[in-house]
C-alpha positions as CSV (number, residue, x, y, z in Angstrom):
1,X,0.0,0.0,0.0
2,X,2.2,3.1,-1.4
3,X,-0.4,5.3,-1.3
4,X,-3.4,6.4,0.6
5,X,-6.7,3.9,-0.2
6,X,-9.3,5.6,-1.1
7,X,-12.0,3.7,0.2
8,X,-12.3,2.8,3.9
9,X,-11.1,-1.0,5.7
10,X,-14.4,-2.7,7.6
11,X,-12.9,-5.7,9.2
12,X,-15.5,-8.5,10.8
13,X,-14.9,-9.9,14.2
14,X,-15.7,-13.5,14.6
15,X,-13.4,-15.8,12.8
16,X,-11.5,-12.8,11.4
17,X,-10.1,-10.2,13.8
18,X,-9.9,-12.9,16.5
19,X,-9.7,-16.4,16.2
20,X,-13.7,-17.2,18.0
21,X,-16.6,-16.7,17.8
22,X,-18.3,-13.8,20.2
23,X,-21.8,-15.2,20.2
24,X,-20.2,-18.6,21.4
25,X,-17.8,-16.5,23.8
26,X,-20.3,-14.6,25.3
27,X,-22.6,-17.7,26.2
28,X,-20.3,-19.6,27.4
29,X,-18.7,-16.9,29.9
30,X,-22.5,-16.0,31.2
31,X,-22.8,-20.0,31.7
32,X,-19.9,-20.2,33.7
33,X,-21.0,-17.6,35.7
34,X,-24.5,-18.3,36.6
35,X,-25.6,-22.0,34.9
36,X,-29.1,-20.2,35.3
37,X,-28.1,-17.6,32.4
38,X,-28.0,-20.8,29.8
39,X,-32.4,-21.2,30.5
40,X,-32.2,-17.3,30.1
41,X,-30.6,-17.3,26.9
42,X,-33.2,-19.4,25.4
43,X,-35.7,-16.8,26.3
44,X,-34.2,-14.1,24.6
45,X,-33.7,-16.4,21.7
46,X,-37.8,-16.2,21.4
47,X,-37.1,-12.6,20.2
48,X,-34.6,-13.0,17.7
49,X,-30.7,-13.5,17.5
50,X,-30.0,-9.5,18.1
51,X,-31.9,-9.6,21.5
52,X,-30.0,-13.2,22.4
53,X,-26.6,-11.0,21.8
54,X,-27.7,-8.2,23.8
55,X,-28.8,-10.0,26.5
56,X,-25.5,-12.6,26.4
57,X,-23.1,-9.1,26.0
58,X,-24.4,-8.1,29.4
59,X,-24.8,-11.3,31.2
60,X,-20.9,-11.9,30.7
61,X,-17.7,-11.0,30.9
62,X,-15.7,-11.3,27.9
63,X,-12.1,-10.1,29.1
64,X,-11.4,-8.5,25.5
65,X,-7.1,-7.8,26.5
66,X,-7.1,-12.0,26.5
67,X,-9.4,-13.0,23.4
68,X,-7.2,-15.1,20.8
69,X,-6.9,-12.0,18.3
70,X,-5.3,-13.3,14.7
71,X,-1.7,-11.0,14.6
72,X,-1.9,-11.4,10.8
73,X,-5.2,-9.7,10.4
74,X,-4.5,-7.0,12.9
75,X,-0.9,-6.6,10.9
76,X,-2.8,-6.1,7.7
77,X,-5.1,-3.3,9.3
78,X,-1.7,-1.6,11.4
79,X,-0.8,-1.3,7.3
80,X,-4.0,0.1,5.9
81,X,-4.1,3.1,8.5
82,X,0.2,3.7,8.4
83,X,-1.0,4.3,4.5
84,X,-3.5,6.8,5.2
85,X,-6.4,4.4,5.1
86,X,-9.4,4.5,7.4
87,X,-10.6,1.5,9.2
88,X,-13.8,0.2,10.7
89,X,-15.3,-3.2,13.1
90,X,-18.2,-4.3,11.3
91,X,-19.8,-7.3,13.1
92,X,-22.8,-9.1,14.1
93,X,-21.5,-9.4,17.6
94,X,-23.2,-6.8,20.1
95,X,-22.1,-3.5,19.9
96,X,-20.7,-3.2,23.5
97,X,-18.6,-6.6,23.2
98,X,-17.4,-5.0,19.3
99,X,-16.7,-1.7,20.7
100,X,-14.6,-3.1,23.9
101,X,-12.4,-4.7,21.2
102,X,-11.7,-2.0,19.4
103,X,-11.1,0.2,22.5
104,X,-8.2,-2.6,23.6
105,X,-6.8,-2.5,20.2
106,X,-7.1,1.2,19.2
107,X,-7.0,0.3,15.3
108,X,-10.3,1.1,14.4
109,X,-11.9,4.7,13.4
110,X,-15.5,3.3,14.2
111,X,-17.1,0.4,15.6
112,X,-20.5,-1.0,14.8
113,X,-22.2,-4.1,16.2
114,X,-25.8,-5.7,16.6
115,X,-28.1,-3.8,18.5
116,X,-30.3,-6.2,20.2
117,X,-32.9,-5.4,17.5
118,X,-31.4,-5.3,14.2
119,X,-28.8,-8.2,13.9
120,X,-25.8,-7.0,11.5
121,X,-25.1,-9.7,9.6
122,X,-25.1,-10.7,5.9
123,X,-27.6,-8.8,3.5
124,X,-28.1,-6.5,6.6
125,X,-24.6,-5.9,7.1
126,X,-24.6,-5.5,3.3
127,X,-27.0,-3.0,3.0
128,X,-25.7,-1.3,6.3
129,X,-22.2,-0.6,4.6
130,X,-24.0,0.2,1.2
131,X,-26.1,3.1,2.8
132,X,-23.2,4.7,4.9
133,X,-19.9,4.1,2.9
134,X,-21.5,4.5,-0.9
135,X,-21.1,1.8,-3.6
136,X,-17.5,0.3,-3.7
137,X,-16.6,2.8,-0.9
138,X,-15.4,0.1,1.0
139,X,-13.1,-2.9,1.1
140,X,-14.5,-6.1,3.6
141,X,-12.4,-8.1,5.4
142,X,-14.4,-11.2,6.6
143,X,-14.7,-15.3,6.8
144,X,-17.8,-16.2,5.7
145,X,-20.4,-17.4,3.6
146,X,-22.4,-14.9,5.1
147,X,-20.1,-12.3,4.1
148,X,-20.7,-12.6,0.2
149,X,-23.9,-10.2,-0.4
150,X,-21.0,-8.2,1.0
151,X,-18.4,-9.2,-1.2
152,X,-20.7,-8.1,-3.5
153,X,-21.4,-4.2,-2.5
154,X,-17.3,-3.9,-2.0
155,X,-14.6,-2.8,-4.1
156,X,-12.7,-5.0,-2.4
157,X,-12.9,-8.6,-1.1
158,X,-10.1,-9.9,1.7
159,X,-10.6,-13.7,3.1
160,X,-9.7,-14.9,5.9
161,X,-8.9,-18.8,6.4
162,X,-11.8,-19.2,3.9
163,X,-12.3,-22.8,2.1
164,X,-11.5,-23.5,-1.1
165,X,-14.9,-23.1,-2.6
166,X,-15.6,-19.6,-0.5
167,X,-12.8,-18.1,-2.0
168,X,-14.3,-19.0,-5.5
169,X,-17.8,-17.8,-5.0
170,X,-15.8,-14.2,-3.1
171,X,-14.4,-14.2,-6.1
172,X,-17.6,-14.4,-8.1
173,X,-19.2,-11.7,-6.5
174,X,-16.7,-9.1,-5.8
175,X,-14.7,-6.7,-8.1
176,X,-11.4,-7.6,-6.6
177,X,-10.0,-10.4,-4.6
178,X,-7.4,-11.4,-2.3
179,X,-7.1,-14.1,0.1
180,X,-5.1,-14.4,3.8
181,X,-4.4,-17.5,5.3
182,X,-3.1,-17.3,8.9
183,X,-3.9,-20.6,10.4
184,X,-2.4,-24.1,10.4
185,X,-4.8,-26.6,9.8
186,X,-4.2,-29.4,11.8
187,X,-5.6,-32.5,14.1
188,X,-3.3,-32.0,16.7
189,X,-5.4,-29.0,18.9
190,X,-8.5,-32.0,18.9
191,X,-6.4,-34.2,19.7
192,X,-5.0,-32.1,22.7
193,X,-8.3,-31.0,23.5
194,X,-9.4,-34.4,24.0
195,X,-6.7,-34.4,27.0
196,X,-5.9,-38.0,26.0
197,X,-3.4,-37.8,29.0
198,X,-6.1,-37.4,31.5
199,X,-7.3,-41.0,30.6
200,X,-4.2,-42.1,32.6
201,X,-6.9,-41.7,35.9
202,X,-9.7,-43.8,33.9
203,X,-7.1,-46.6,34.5
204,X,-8.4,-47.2,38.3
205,X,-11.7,-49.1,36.3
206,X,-8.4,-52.5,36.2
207,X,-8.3,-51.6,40.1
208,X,-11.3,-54.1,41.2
209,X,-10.4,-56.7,38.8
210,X,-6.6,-56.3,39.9
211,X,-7.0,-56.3,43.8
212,X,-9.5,-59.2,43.3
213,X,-6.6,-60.7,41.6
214,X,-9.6,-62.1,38.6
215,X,-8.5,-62.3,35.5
216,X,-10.6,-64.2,33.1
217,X,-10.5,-63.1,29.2
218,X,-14.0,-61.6,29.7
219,X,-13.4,-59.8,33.1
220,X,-10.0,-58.1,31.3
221,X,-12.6,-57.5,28.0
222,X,-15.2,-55.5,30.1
223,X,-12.5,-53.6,32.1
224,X,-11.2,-53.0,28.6
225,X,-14.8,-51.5,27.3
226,X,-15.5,-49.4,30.8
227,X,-11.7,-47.7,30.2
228,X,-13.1,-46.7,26.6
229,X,-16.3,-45.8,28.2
230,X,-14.8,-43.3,30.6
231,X,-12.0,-41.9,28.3
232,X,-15.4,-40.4,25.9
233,X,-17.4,-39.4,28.4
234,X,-14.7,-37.5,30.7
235,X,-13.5,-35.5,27.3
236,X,-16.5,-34.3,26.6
237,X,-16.7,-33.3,30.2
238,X,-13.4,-31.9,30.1
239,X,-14.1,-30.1,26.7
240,X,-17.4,-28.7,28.7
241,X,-15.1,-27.6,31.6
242,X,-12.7,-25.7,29.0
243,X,-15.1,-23.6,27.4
244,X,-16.8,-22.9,30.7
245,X,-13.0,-21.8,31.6
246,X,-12.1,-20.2,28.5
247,X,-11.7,-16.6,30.8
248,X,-10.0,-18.1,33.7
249,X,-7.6,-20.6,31.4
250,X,-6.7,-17.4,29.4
251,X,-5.3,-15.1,32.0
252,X,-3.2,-18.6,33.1
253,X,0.2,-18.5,32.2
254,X,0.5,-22.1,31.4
255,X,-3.7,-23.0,30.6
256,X,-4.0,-20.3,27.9
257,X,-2.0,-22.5,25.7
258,X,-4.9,-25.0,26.1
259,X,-6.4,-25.7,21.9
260,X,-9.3,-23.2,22.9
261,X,-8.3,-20.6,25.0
262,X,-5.4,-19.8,22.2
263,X,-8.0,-20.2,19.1
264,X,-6.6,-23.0,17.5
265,X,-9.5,-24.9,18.3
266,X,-12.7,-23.1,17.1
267,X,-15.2,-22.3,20.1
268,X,-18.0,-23.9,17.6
269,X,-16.0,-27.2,17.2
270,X,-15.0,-27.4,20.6
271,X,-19.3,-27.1,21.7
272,X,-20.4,-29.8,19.0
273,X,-17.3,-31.9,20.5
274,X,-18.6,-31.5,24.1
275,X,-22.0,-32.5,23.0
276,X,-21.0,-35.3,20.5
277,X,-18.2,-37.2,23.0
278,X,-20.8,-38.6,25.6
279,X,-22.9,-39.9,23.2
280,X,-20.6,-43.3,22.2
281,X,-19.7,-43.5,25.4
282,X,-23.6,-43.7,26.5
283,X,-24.2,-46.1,23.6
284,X,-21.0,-48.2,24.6
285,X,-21.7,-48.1,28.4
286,X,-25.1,-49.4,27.3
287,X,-23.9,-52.1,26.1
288,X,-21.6,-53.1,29.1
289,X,-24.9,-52.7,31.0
290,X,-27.7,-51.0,32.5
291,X,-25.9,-50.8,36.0
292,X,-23.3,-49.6,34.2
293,X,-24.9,-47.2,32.4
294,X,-26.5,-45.7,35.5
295,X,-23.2,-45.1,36.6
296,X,-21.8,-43.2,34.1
297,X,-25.0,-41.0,34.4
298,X,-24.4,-40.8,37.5
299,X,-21.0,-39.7,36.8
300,X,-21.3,-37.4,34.2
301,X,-24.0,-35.7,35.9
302,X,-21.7,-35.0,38.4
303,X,-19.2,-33.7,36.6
304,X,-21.0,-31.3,34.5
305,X,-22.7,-29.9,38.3
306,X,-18.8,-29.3,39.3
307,X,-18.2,-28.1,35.4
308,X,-21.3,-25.5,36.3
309,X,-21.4,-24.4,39.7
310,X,-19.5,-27.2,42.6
311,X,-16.3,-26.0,41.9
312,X,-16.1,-22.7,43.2
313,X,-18.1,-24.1,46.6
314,X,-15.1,-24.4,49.1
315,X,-14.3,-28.2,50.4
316,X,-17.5,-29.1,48.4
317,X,-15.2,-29.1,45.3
318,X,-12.5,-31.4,46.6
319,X,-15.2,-33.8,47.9
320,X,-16.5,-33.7,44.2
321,X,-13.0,-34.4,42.6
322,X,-12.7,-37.7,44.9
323,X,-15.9,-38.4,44.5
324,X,-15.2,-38.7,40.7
325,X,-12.0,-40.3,41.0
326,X,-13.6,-43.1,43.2
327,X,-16.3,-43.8,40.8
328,X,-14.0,-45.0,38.6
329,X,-13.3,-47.8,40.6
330,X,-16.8,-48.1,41.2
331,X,-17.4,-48.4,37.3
332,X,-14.8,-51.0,37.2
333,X,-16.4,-53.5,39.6
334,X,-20.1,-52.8,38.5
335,X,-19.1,-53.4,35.0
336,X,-17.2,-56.8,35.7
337,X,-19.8,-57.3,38.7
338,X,-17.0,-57.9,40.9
339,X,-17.6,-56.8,44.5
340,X,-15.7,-53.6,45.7
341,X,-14.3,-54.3,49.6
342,X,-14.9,-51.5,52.1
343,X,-11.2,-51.3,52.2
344,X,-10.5,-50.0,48.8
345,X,-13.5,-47.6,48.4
346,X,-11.9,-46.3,51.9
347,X,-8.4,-45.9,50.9
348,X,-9.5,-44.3,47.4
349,X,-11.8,-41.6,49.0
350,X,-9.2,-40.9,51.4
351,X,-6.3,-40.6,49.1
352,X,-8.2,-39.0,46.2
353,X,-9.2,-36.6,48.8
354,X,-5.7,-35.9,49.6
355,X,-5.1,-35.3,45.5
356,X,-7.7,-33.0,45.4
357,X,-6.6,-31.0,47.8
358,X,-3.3,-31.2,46.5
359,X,-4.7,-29.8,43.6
360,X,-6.3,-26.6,44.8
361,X,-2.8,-26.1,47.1
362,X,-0.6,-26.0,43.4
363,X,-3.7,-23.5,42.5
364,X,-3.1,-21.5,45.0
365,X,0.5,-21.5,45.0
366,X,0.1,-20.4,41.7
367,X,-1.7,-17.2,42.6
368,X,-0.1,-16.8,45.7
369,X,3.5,-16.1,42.7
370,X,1.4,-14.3,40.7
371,X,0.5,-11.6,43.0
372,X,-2.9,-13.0,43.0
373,X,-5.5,-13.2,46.3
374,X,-7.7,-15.5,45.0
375,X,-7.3,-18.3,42.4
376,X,-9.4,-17.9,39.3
377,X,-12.9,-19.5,39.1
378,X,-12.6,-21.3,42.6
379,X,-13.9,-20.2,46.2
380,X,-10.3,-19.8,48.0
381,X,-8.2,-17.5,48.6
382,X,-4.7,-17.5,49.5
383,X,-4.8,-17.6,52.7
384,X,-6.4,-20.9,52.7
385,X,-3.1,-22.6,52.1
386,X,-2.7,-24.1,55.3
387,X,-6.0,-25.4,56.1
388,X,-5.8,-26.7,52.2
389,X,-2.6,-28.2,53.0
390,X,-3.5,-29.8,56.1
391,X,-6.5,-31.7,54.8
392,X,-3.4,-32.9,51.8
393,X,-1.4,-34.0,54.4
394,X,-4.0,-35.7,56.7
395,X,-6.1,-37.1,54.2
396,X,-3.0,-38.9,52.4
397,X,-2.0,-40.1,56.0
398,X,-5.9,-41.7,56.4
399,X,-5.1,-43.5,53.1
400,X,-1.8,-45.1,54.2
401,X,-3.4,-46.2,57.8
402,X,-6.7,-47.8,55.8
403,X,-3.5,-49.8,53.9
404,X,-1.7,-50.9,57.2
405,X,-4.9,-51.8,58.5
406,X,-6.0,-53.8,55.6
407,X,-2.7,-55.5,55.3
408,X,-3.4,-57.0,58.6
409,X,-6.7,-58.5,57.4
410,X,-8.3,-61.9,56.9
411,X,-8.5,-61.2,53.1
412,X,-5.3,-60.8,52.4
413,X,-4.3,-63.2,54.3
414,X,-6.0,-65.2,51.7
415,X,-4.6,-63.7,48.6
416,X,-1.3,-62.8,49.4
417,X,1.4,-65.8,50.0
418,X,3.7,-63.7,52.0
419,X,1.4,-60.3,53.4
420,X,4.5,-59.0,55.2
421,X,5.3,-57.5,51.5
422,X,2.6,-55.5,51.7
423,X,4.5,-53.0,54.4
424,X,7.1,-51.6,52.2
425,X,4.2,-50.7,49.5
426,X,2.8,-48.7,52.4
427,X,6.1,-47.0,53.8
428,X,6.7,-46.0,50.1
429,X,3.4,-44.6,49.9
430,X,4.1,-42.5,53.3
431,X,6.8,-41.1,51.5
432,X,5.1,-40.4,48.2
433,X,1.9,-38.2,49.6
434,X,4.1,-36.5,52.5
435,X,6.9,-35.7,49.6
436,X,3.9,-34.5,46.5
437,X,2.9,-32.0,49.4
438,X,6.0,-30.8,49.6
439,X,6.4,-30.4,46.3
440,X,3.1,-28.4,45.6
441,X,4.2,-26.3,48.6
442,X,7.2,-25.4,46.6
443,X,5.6,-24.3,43.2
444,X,7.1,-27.0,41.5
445,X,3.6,-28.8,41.1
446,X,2.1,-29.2,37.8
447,X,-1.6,-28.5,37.6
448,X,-2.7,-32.0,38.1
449,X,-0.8,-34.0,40.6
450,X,-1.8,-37.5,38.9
451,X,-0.2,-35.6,35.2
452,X,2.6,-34.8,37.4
453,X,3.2,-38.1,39.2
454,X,3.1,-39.6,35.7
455,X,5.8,-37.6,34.4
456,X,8.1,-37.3,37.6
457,X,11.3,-39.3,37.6
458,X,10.6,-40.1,41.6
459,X,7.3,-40.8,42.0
460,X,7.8,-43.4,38.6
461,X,10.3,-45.3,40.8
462,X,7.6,-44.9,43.6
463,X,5.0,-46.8,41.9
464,X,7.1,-49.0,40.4
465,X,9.0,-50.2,43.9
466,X,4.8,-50.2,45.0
467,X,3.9,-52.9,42.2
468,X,7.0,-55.1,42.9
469,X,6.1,-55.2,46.6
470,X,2.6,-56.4,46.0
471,X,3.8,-58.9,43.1
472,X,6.4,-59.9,45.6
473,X,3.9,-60.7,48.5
474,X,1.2,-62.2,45.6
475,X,3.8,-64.6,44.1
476,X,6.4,-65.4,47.1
């Protein structure tokens, strides 16, 4: 651009100037705010798409400094106005939401939005930019299909990521073209999104069938089919738990590289994901049986009330987390119908308490380096840590008594040729939750302590020393 353009820049917002979708944005910040705001929303719906906006721009609280903006597009509008060019936001997003934007970026010589009557998109937008910038007095920056009875009033057409085939048809329809890609299209961010490495915890389903030391091709099968089960069902709860988070994960040093808090994952594939996931593993878990199938209800129900609303109600939220941790285990016995001893649903409520807690002490820690009172979307503050820790510390100890306890039992007496083995698995667990404590009371804790356990050096040689003590007593 040598010289001044003539006519003026209107750039669209969603899928353009930032790497989202504002509608999408704005829902799912007033969800994870109040739950109740989603049964609102459909209200507002009943009188049209501009009032739904309206009524989603002021029921949340889009942090505009952390939305994934697209540095290529806003490199490309930098240009137009060093050249003497004017610029405008054009978008079917609310006007307060567009015009916050634009006040955080400072590129933009006017702003325009939705009203919450007249909804400015396509033909409407059209005609919009027709009637105040004249007949090819503009060039439009957009995404869309719905941008081409755009396209069409411009002197100009810019895409933005577009498909093969929308470039064609902007092509069509405008005077001239040109086209911007800025993204990397790839599987990885639903792959990552999926947090595959999370399935590590759906491994406790093999904990009834192990301790029960049964091992039958269709006991390992079914274990095998609940582990699928649980690995659909928790990623769509943990895509749901994202986008509820997508503020909170964004102003995280480490979380706003998550797929959708940077924009590499759309906000709109991410939803249909959260609400495709559960339905295989509802089908599959069907299959494995009804009992079964209440469970994972029962489950996912559960997690979607923490997703929602559980998790920022102190000590409630860490008797969630163990709660969901321990129905793991339940899962595995129901599905294999193998009886779960009041021993190991003891020791896993105590020590998955202990994690959870662990958990919320790392998140604090975290705020506490940050400069921060409170830790984002949760109901502590700071100076919680002790208490937080305490309940680590005790609730780890609690685990590792249930153990001692248990080895001195009549059943494993019968299982175990030489029980005495059994004490070094529970001294090395000792060490292991008074030594994770420590660690998250250092900072050196990654968000989840069961991620972290997997991928420390220590607590690897832990479990493994843990495993040859019980195959030691099992097989002596």
């Amino acid at each position: 651009m040598s010289q001044k353009p003539r006519e003026i820049l209107v750039v669209d917002l969603d899928g353009t100037l930032f790497r989202s979708d504002m509608l999408l944005e704005s829902f799912w910040s007033a969800a994870g705010r109040d739950w109740r705001s989603m049964l609102r929303a459909v209200a507002a719906l009943t009188r049209g798409r501009a009032a739904l906006k309206r009524h989603l721009a002021v029921a949340s609280a889009v942090d505009p400094t952390t939305l994934p903006y697209d540095p290529e597009v806003i490199a490309f509008v930098q240009t137009w106005r060093r050249s003497g060019g004017r610029t405008a936001l054009v978008t079917a997003s609310d006007h307060a939401l567009a015009e916050a934007v634009a006040d955080h970026l400072g590129i933009f010589d006017e702003v325009h939005g939705s009203d919450g009557r007249r909804n400015l998109k396509g033909d409407h937008k059209g005609r919009f930019l027709q009637e105040r910038f004249g007949g090819g007095g503009f060039a439009y920056m957009g995404d869309a299909a719905a941008d081409l009875p755009v396209w069409s009033r411009a002197v100009r057409a810019i895409t933005v990521n577009a498909p093969v085939a929308l470039r064609r048809e902007a092509e069509r329809v405008s005077q001239s073209c040109e086209h911007l890609d800025t993204s990397n299209r790839s599987a990885t961010p639903y792959i990552q999104a999926l947090r595959p490495h999370q399935w590590l915890k759906n491994v406790l389903v093999f904990l009834p069938m192990l301790t029960a030391h049964q091992f039958a091709p269709a006991t390992v099968l079914l274990s095998l089919l609940a582990f699928v089960c649980f690995s659909l069902v928790a990623s769509g709860a943990y895509l749901l738990n994202d986008l509820l988070d997508l503020g909170a994960d964004r102003a995280h040093p480490r979380k706003k590289n998550r797929p959708l808090a940077s924009g590499r994952l759309p906000i709109a594939h991410g939803t249909l994901m959260a609400a495709a996931l559960p339905v295989p593993g509802a089908l599959l878990a069907a299959l494995i049986g009804g009992d079964f199938l209440l469970v994972m209800v029962g489950y996912y129900l559960l997690t979607v009330s923490y997703s929602l609303h559980l998790k920022r109600r102190i000590v409630i939220d860490i008797c969630v987390l163990a709660g969901l941790y321990t129905a793991r285990i339940v899962a595995g016995g129901v599905a294999t119908g193998i009886p779960l001893s009041v021993w190991l649903l003891a020791f896993a409520v105590f020590f998955f308490l202990s994690l959870a807690a662990v958990k919320r002490q790392t998140e604090l820690v975290d705020s506490a380096a940050r400069g921060r009172r409170t830790a984002s979307g949760r109901g502590y503050t700071v100076d919680d840590l002790p208490i937080i820790e305490m309940i680590a510390i005790s609730a780890g100890y609690v685990a590792v008594l249930v153990m001692t306890l248990y080895v001195n039992s009549p059943a494993v007496m019968e299982r175990y040729t030489l029980p005495e083995a059994l004490w070094g698995a529970c001294a090395i667990l000792l060490y292991w939750c008074t030594r994770t404590v420590m660690v998250a009371h250092r900072g050196d804790m990654h968000d989840d302590p069961v991620v972290y356990a997997v991928k420390d050096g220590t607590s690897r040689v832990c479990l493994l020393a843990i495993l040859g003590f019980v195959v030691a007593g099992a097989t002596a």
